[in-house]
matplotlib code that plots the C-alpha trace (Angstrom):
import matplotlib.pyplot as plt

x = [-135.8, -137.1, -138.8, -141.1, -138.6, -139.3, -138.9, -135.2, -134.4, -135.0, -132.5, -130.2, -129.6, -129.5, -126.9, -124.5, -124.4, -122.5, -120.3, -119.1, -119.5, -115.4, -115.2, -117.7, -116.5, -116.2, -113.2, -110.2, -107.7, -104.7, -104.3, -101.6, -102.4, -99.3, -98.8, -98.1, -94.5, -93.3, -96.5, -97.8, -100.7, -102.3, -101.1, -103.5, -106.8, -105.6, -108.4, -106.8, -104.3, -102.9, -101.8, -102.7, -101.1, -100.5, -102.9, -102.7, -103.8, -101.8, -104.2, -103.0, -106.1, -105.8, -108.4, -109.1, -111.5, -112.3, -114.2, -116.2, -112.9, -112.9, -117.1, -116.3, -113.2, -114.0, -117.2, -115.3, -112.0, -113.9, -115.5, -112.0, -111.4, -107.3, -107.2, -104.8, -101.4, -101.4, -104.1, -103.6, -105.9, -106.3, -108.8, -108.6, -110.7, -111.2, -110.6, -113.1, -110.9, -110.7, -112.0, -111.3, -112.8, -110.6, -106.8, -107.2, -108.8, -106.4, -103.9, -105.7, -106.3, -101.8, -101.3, -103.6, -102.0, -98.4, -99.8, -101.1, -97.8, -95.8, -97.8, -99.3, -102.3, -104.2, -107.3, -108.6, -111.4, -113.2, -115.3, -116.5, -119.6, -119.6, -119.6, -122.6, -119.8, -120.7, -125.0, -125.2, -126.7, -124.1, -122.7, -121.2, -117.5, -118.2, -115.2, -116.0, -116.5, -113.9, -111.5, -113.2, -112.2, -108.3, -108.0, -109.1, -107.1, -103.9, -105.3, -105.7, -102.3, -101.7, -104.1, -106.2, -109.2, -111.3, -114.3, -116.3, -118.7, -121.5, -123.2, -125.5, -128.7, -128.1, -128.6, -129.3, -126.5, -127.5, -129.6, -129.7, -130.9, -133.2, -134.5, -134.4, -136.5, -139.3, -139.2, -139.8, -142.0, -144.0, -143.6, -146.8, -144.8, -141.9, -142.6, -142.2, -138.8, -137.4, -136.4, -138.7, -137.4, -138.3, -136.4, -133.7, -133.0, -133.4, -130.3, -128.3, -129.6, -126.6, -123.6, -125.2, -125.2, -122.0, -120.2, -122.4, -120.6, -116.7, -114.9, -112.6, -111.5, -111.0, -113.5, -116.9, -119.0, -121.2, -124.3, -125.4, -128.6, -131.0, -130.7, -132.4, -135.3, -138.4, -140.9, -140.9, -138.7, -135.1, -135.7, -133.6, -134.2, -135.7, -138.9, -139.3, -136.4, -136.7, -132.6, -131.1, -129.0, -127.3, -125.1, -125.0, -122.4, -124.2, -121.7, -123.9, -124.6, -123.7, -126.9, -127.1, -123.9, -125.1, -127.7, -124.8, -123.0, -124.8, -123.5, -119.7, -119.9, -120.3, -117.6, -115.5, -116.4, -115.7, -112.0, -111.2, -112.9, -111.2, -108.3]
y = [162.2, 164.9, 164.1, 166.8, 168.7, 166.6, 163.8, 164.7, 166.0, 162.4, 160.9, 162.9, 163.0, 159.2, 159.0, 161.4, 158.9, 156.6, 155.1, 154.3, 156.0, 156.4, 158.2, 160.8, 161.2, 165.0, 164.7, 164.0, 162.4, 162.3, 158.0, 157.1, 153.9, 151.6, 148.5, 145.4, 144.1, 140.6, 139.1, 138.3, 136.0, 138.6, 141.7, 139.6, 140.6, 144.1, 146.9, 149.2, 149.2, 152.4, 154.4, 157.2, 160.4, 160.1, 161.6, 163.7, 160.4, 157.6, 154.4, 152.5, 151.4, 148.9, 148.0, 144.9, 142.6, 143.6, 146.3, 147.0, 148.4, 150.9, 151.8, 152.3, 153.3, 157.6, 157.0, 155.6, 157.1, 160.7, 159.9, 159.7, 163.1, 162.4, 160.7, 157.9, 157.4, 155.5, 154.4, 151.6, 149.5, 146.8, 145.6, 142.9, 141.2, 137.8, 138.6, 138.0, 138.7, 135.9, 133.1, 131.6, 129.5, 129.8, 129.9, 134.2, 134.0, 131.7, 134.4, 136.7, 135.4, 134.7, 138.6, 139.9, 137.9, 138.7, 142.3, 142.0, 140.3, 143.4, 146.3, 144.8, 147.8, 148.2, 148.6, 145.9, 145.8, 143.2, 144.6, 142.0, 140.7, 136.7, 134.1, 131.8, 129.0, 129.9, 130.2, 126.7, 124.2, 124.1, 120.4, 119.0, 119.9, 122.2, 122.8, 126.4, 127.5, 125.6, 128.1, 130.8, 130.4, 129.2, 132.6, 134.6, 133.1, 133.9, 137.6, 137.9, 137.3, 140.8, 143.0, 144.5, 144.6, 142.9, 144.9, 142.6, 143.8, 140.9, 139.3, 141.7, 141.3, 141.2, 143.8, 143.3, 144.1, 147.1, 148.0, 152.1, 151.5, 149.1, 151.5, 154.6, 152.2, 151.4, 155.6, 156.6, 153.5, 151.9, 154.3, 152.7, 149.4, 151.4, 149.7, 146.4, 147.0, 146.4, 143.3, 141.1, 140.9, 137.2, 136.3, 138.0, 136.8, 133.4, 134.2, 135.1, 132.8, 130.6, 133.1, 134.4, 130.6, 130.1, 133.5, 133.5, 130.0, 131.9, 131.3, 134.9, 137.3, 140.5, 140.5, 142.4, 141.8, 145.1, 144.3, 147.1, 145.7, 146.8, 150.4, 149.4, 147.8, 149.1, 146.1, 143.4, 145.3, 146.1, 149.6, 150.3, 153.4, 156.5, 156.8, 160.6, 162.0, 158.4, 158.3, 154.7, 153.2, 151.3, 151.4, 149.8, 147.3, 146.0, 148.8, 151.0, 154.4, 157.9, 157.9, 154.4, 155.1, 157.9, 155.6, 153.6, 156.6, 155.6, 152.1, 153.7, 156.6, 154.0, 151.9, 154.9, 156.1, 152.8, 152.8, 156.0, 155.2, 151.4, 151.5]
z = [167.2, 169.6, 172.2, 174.8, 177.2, 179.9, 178.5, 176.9, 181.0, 181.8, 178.7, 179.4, 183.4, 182.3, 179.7, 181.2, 183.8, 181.3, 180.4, 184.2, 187.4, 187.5, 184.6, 185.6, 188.9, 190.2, 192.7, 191.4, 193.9, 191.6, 191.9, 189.4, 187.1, 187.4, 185.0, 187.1, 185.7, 185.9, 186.1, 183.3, 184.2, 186.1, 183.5, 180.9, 183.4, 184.6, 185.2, 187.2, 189.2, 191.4, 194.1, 195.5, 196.6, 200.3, 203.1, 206.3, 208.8, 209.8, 208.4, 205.2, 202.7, 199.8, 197.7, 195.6, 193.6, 190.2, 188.3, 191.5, 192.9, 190.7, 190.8, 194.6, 195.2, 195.0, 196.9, 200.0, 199.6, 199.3, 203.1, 204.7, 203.8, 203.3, 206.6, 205.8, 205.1, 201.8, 199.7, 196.8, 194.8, 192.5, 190.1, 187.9, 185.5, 186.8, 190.4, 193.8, 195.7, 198.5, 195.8, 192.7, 189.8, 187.1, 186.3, 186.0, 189.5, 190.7, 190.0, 191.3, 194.3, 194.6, 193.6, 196.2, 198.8, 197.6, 197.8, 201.1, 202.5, 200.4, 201.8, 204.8, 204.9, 208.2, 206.5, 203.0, 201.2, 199.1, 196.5, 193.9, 191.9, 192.7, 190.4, 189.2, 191.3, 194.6, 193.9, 193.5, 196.9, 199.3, 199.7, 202.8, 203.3, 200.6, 198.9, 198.2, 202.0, 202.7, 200.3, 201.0, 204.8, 203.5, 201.6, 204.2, 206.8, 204.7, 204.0, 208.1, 208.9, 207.1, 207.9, 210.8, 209.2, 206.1, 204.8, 202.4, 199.9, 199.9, 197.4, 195.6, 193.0, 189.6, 187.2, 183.1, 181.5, 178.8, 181.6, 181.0, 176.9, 178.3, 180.7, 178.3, 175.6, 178.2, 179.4, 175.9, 174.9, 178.1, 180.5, 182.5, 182.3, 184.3, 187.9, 186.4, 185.8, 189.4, 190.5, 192.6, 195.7, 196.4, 193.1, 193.2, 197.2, 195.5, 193.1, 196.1, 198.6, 198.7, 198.1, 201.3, 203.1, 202.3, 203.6, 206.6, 207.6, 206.5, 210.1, 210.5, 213.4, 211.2, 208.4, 208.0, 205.4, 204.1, 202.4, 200.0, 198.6, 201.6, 200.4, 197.1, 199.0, 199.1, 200.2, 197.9, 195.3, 194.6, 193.1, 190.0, 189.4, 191.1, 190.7, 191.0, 188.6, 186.4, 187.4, 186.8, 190.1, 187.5, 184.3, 181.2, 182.2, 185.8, 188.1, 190.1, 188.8, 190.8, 191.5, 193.2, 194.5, 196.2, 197.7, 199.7, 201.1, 205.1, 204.5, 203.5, 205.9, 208.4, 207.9, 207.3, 210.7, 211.9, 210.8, 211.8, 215.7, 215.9, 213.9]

ax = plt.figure().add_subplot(projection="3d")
ax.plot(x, y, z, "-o")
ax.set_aspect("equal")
plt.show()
């Protein structure tokens, strides 16, 4: 079908966005995929897993959560400008890092520690989507703050310093075809299409409870989703070039990734000041 040239400038800056951000990604660092050997409960949930070349600086980075590992990692590790001395990551399916739900979690959350205790890196981060486990009302002695402040008091002993990605709004999955539909179709319905602030806080409101009351002495935790916020909306997409900030599969797009460079520069700059 053709559509009016404008219209076909808008589908396209959209769809050559896709399928991920990390496959479109325009610096190339030269990070080597690895398989993970002997460990074959964890090899079952592998995304990626890597190292990369070694820098000119003298701080180590590792990486790890899941698939948000990888939708970061060039964004952040393009700000240091080669100013560390290693650089590893690990994403894996089932991973959140410091918490767990389910045996491949469980796992997870062993490798990252053996990791951690292997490599011991000055600088970690957490980079995850949360499970629907930790949005529910928080009980007393809740059992999940209470892991949540076991993990990280084992992942402390290794490191210098935790950065924690924090609990984020939640994206329709199929999001870009969605999106492209409602361009080509309603495209006076278009504002409708970002998320209502006051619901999507609701989603997150106890994700949020929960880490605020994490007891630590090395961890940050980064929130990403006030760059989206304009009043009582998350934006989605931009509304002058009609750009999604997210992919099909609920990663941020480059161009919503682009939107969180201050929040990464800043940390960045934080590492290299304090470290």
């Amino acid at each position: 079908m053709e559509y009016p040239a404008d219209l076909q400038e808008v589908i396209d800056a959209n769809k050559a966005q896709l399928p991920y951000s990390w496959v479109r990604e325009p610096i190339d660092f030269g990070c080597t995929e690895q398989p993970i050997d002997n460990l074959e409960e964890v090899s079952k949930i592998i995304i990626g897993y890597g190292t990369c070349p070694n820098g000119r600086g003298n701080i180590s980075i590792m990486m790890i959560g899941n698939s948000y590992v990888l939708n970061m990692r060039n964004p952040i590790q393009a700000l240091f400008n080669y100013n560390y001395s290693s650089f590893k990551y690990s994403a894996l399916g089932d991973s959140y890092g410091f918490y767990a739900n389910n045996p491949g979690s469980y796992a997870a959350v062993d490798y990252n520690l053996r990791e951690l205790e292997l490599y011991k890196p000055d600088v970690l981060f957490i980079l995850n989507r949360y499970p629907i486990s930790l949005r529910g009302p928080i009980e007393e002695n809740d059992v999940h703050v209470q892991q949540l402040n076991e993990n990280l008091k084992s992942f402390e002993k290794h490191v210098k310093k935790i950065y924690i990605m924090d609990t984020h709004p939640l994206y329709k999955f199929g999001y870009v075809d969605f999106f492209l539909q409602n361009v080509v179709n309603r495209p006076e319905a278009l504002e409708s299409l970002h998320l209502d602030r006051r619901e999507a806080d609701k989603v997150m409101k106890y994700t949020k409870e929960r880490f605020s009351m994490v007891k630590w002495e090395k961890c940050q935790f980064f929130d990403l989703s006030h760059v989206f916020l304009d009043g009582d909306k998350y934006l989605n997409f931009d509304r002058d070039t009609l750009v999604s900030y997210i992919d099909n599969t609920v990663h941020l797009s480059p161009a919503g990734l682009k939107l969180c460079e201050p929040v990464f520069k800043k940390i960045v700059e934080e590492i290299m000041n304090e470290i």
